[in-house]
C-alpha positions in Angstrom: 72.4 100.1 107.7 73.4 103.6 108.4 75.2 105.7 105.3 78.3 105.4 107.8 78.3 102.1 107.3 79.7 99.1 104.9 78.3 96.1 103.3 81.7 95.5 103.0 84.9 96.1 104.7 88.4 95.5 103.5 91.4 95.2 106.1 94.8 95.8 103.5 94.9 98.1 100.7 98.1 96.3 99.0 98.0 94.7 95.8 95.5 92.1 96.7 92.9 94.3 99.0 92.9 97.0 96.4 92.3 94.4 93.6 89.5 93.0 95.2 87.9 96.6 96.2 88.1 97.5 92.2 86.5 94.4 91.7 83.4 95.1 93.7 83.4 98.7 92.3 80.0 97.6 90.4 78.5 95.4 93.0 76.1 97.9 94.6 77.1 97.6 97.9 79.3 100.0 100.0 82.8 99.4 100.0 85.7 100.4 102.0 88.7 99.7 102.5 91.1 99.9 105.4 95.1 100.4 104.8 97.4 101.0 107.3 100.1 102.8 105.3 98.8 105.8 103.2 99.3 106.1 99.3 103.1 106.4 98.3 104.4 105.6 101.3 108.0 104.7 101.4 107.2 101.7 103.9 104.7 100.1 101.9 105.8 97.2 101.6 103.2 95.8 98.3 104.5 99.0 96.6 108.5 98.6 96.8 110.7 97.8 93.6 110.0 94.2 94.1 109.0 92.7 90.8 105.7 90.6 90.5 105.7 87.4 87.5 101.9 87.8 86.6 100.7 84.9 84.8 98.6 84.5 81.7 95.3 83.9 83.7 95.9 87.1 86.0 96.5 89.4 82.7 92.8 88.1 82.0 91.5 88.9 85.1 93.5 92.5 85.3 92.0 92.9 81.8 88.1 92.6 82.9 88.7 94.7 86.0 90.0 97.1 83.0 93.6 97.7 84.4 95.5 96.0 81.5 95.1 99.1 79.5 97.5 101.1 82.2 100.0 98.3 82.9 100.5 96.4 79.7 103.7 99.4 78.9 105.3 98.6 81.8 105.0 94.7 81.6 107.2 92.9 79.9 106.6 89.7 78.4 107.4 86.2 79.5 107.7 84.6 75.8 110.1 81.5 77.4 111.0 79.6 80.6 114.0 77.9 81.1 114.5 75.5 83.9 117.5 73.9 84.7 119.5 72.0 87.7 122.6 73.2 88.5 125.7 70.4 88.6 123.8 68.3 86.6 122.0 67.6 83.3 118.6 68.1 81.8 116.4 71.1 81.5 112.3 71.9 80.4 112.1 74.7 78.0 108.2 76.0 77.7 107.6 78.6 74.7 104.2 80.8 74.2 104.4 79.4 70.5 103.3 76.2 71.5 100.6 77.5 73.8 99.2 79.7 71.5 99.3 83.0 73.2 101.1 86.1 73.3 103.0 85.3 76.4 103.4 82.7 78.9 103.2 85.5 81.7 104.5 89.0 82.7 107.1 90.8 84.8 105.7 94.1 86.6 107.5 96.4 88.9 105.0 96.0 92.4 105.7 99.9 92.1 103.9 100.8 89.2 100.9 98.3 89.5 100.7 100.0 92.5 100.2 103.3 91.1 98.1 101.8 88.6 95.8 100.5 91.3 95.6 103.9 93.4 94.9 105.6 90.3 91.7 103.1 89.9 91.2 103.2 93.4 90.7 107.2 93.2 88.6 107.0 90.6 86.1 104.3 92.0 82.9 104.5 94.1 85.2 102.6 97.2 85.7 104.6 99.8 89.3 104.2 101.3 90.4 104.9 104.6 93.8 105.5 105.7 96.6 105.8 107.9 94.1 103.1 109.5 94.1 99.7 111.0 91.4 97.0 112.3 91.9 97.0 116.4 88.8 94.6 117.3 85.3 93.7 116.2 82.3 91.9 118.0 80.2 89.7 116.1 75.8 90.6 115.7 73.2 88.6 114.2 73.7 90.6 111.0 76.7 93.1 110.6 80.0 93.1 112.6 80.7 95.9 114.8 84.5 96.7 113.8 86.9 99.0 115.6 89.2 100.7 113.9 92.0 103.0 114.7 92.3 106.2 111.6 94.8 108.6 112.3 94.7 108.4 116.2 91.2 108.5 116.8 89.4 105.3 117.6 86.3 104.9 115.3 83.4 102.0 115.3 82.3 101.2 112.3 79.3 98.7 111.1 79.8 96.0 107.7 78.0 92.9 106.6 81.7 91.4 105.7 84.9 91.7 106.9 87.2 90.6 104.1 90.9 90.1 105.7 93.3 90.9 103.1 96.3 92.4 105.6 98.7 90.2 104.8 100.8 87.0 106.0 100.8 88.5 109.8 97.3 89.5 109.2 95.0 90.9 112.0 91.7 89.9 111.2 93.2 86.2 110.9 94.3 86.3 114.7 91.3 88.2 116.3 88.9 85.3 114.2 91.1 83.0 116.4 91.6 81.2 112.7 94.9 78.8 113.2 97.5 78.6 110.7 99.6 75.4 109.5 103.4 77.5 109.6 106.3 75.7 108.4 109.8 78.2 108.1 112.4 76.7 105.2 115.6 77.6 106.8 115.8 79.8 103.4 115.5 83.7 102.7 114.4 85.3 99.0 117.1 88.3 98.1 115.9 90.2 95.5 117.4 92.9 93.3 117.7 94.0 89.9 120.9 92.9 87.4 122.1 94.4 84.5 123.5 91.5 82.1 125.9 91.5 79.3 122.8 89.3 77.0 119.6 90.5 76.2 117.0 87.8 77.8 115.1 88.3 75.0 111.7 87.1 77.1 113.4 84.1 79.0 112.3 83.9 82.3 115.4 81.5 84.3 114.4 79.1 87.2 117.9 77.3 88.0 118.0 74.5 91.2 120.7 74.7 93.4 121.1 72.8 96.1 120.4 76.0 98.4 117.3 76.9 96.6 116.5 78.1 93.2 117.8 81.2 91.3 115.3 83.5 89.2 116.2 85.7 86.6 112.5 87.1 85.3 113.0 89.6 82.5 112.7 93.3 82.8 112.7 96.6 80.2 116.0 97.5 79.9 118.1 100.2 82.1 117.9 103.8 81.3 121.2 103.1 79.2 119.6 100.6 77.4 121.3 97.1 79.0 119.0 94.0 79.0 118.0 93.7 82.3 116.3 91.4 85.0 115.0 90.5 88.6 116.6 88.3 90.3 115.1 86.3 93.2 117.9 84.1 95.1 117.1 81.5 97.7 119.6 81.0 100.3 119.9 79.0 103.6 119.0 81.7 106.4 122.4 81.3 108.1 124.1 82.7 104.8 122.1 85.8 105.2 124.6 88.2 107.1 127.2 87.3 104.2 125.2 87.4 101.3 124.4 91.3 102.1 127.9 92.1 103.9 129.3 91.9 100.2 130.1 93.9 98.1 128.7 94.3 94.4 131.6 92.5 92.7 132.1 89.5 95.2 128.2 89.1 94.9 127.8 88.4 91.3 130.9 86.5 90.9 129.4 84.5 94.0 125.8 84.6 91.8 127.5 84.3 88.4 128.6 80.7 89.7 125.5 79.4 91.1 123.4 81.0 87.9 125.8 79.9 85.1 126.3 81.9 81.8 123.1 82.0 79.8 122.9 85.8 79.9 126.4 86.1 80.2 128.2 87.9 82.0 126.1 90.0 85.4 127.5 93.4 84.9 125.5 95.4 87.8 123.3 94.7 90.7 120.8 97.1 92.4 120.0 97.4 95.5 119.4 94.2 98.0 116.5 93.1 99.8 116.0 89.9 101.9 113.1 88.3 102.9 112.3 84.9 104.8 110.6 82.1 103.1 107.5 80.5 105.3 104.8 78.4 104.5 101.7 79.5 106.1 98.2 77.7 105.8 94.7 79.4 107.3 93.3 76.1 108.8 90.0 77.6 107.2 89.4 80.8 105.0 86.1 82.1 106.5 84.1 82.2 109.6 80.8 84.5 110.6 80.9 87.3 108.3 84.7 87.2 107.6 86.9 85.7 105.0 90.7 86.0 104.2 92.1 86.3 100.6 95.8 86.4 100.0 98.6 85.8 101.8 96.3 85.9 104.9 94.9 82.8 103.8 98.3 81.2 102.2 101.6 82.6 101.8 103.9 79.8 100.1 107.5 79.7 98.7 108.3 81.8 95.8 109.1 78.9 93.5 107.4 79.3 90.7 106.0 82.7 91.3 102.9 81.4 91.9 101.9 83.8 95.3 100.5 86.9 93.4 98.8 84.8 91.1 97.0 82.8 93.7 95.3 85.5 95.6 94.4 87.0 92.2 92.1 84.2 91.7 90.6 84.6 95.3 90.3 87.7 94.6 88.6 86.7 91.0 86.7 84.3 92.7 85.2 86.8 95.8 84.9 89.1 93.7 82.5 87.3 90.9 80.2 85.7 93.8 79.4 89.0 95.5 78.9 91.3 92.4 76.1 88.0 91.4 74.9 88.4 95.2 74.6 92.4 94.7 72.7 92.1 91.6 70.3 90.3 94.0 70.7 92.8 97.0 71.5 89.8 98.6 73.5 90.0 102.2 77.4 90.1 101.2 77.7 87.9 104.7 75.6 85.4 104.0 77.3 81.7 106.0 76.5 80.0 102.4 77.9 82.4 100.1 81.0 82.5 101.9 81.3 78.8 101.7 80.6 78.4 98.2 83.9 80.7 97.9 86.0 78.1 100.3 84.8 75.2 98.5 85.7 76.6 94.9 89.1 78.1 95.7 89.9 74.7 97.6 91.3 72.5 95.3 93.3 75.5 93.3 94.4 76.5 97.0 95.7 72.7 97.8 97.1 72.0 94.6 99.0 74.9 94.3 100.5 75.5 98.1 101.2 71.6 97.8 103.3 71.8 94.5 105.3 74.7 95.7 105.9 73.3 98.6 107.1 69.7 97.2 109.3 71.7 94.7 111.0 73.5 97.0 112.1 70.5 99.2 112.2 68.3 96.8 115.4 69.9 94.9 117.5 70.8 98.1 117.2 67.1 99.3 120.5 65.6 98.5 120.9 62.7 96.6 118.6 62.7 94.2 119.9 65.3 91.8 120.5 62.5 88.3 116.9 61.6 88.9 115.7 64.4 88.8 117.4 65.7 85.8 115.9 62.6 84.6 112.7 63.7 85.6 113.3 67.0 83.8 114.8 65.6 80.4 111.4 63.4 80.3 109.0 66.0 81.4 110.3 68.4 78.4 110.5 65.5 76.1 106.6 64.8 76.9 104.6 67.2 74.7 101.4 66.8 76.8 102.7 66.8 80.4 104.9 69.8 79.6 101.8 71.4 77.9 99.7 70.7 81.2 102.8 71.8 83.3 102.9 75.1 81.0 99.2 75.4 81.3 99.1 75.1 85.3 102.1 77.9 85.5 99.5 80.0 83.0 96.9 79.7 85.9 94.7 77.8 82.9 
């Protein structure tokens, strides 16, 4: 191929296309990436003050693509998770003691692993490309011809793959003609950070409602030194309009009651952002010379806070098989390779989309809310099912 062109081309330079472009940093092929928003940019959306839970498994993988180093100062620990129904009894308590390890997970502002990650990018033989976005490509017997728009010039460029990594909405998805499985919850995700009168001394809160759950993931503390945390609130999509038309008082005492007291009281909220909450499902993650990662391939409900976690391990995944083929100077497109990587992320991709999905109808269906605080007073009594239920949430 010409020096213009790519063996491989990534479409998104978020978190999960800039991931996957450090990744193949030592692969030997030529790698760019394509990002519609440049560096810093206010409207990037993977780089707001959204926090990201990272779980035990991603640290690993952020630790061999040798970011750890950079973002382990500004992560703080998940040492315990609480989960609890609200109105009625029973709760699961998981601790990193029993597990054996530092910490059951992380809390990260998306800000600064974003800076981490550009700083990386900068630094690495990947050559990236924006303000840019993928317009079009025609398929050849062995490279795709992709158009893209830079700036405001329209420029053609050759690659042996087309990774699409752009997102839930994502481009490449719709001009593969790929179908998606969509299902919307009715529910929207507002996040912001709380100041609280208790430190969470590295309790990470999941609490049932029977709107949705409530998550309080622990931060660093405020500049004046109160514990701190992120909250993530589910609410029916109709309650929208109110939930951000109040003011800062109404909306914790409004919180306050739907969280209970187990960080006392919520002294101070930051600023609100809402989000809705659909399921979306590639009805296959590759086709000639293409493959989606990320949410492009599965965005599912925050429950859990599994999303970031499962397109690291796409990523993880991609990324291992090609590095092996480039060791080979095998062709990064090759029909096989890219269905080795569909049949190994499979049953992680099921599993996980499933369970999220079953969680997060299963506690707003009325009714059933004694059995399952049953079900939760047995799972924490039951050493090995809450081990395997802490070891699943590790990505283990």
């Amino acid at each position: 191929m010409q020096n213009s062109d790519f063996d491989i081309l990534i479409a998104g330079g978020g978190m999960v296309g800039a991931t996957l472009g450090l990744g193949l940093a030592d692969s030997g092929y030529r790698v760019g990436i394509i990002e519609a928003q440049p560096p810093g940019a206010p409207v990037q959306p993977s780089y707001d003050e959204r926090a990201t839970a990272l779980s035990w498994g991603s640290r690993c993988i952020l630790e061999r693509l040798g970011l750890w180093a950079d973002l382990a100062p500004h992560a703080e620990p998940i040492r315990r998770i609480h989960v609890s129904q609200r109105g009625y009894f029973g709760n699961v308590r998981l601790d990193h003691r029993e597990e054996g390890v530092e910490a059951l997970g992380y809390v990260i502002v998306n800000r600064v692993l974003g800076q981490v990650l550009q700083t990386a990018l900068a630094a690495a033989p990947v050559t990236l490309m924006t303000p840019a976005r993928v317009t079009g490509y025609t398929g050849h017997d062995d490279h795709l011809g992709v158009q893209i728009r830079l700036d405001q010039a329209l420029v053609p460029i050759r690659t042996r793959l087309l990774v699409g990594a752009d997102g839930t909405r994502s481009v490449v998805r719709n001009l593969a003609g790929i179908d998606i499985h969509e299902s919307d919850y009715g529910q929207v995700g507002i996040i912001a950070n709380l100041s609280t009168e208790l430190d969470h001394r590295g309790t990470a809160f999941e609490r049932f409602t029977d709107e949705g759950p409530v998550a309080l993931l622990p931060l660093a503390p405020a500049e004046d030194g109160s514990p701190r945390c992120a909250l993530v609130w589910v609410r029916p999509v109709h309650r929208l309009d109110e939930t951000l038309a109040w003011d800062d008082g109404h909306f914790l005492r409004i919180l306050q009651d739907r969280f209970g007291h187990r960080l006392g009281r919520l002294r101070r909220v930051g600023a609100r952002v809402a989000y809705p909450l659909t399921r979306v499902r590639a009805v296959r993650d590759t086709d000639t010379r293409l493959v989606l990662v990320g949410n492009a391939s599965h965005t599912i409900h925050p429950v859990a806070g599994q999303g970031f976690n499962l397109a690291l391990r796409d990523v993880d995944t991609l990324a291992d098989l090609l590095c092996r083929a480039g060791r080979e100077a095998s062709d990064p497109g090759d029909a096989g390779l890219l269905q080795r990587y569909a049949v190994r992320r499979r049953p992680d991709l099921d599993r996980v989309t499933g369970v999220t999905d079953a969680l997060a109808r299963l506690f707003t269906t009325p009714g059933f809310g004694h059995v399952r605080g049953a079900a939760l007073v047995a799972l924490n009594l039951c050493g090995p099912l809450r081990h395997g239920v802490a070891r699943a949430g590790m990505g283990l």
